[in-house]
N, C-alpha and C positions, 0 to 999 in steps of 0.2 A: 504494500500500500504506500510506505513511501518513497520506493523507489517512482511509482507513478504520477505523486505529488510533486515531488523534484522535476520529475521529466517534465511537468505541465506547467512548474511555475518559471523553468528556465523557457520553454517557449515563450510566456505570457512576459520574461524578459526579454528574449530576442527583439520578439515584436515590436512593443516598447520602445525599445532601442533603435530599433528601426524607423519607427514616427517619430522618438526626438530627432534624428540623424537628418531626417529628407526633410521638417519641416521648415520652415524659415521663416523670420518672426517679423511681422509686418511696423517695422518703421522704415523712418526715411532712410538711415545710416545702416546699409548692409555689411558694413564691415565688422557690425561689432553683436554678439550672439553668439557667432559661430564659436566658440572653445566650448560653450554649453554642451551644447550637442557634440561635441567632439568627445568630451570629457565623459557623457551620460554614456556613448557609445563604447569606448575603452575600458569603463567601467562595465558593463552590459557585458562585453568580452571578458574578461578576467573576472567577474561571477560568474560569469556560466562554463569556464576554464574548472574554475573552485569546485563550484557544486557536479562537474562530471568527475573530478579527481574523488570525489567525496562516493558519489555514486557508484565506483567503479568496484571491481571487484577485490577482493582481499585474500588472499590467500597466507594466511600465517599458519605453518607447519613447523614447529618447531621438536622436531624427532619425531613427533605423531605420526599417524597412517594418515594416507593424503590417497586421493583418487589417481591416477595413473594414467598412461595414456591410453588413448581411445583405440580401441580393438573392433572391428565387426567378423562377421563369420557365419558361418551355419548353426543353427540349435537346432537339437533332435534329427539330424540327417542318418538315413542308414547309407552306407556304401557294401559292395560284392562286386565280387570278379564272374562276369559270363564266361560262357565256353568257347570264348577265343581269347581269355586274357585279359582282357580289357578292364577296368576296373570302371565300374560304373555305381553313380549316387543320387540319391533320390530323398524326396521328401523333405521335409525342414523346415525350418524361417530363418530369412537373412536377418540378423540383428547386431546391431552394436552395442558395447559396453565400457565402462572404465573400472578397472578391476584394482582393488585395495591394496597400496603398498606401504610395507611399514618396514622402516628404518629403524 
């Protein structure tokens, strides 16, 4: 739940960031404004840098059993050899897994 809250409020900051960035502020002097928006926008970036560093994943193993890497294969397959040798297999389901390794 809150990784989906994060993901929604860094959009609802992109955006944001995006209508400070394009808007432009209706006086005569258009020279002077723009560091706002530049400012809100840099700012926009480096939160939403933060909060994906935060979201991300974690993996602290420290000597514990940790998942492994990813294996697929056959489960329940029989195999036999016909009567010309041939080694022939049937049956199954392709599956993948991450099988427990502990240090």
């Amino acid at each position: 739940m809150t990784k989906k809250f994060l993901h929604s409020a860094a959009a609802l900051a992109l955006v944001a960031g995006i209508f400070a960035a394009t808007t432009q502020p209706a006086s005569a002097d258009r020279g002077r404004g723009g560091g706002v928006a530049a400012g809100l926008a840099i700012g926009t970036i480096l939160g939403l840098g933060i909060a994906g560093a935060y979201a991300g994943p974690r993996y602290y193993y420290d000597g514990a059993c940790y998942p492994g890497p990813r294996q697929c294969g056959y489960v329940g397959r029989s195999c036999w050899f016909d009567r010309w040798g041939n080694r022939v297999c049937g049956g199954g389901e392709y599956r993948c897994w991450r099988p427990t390794v502990c240090d």
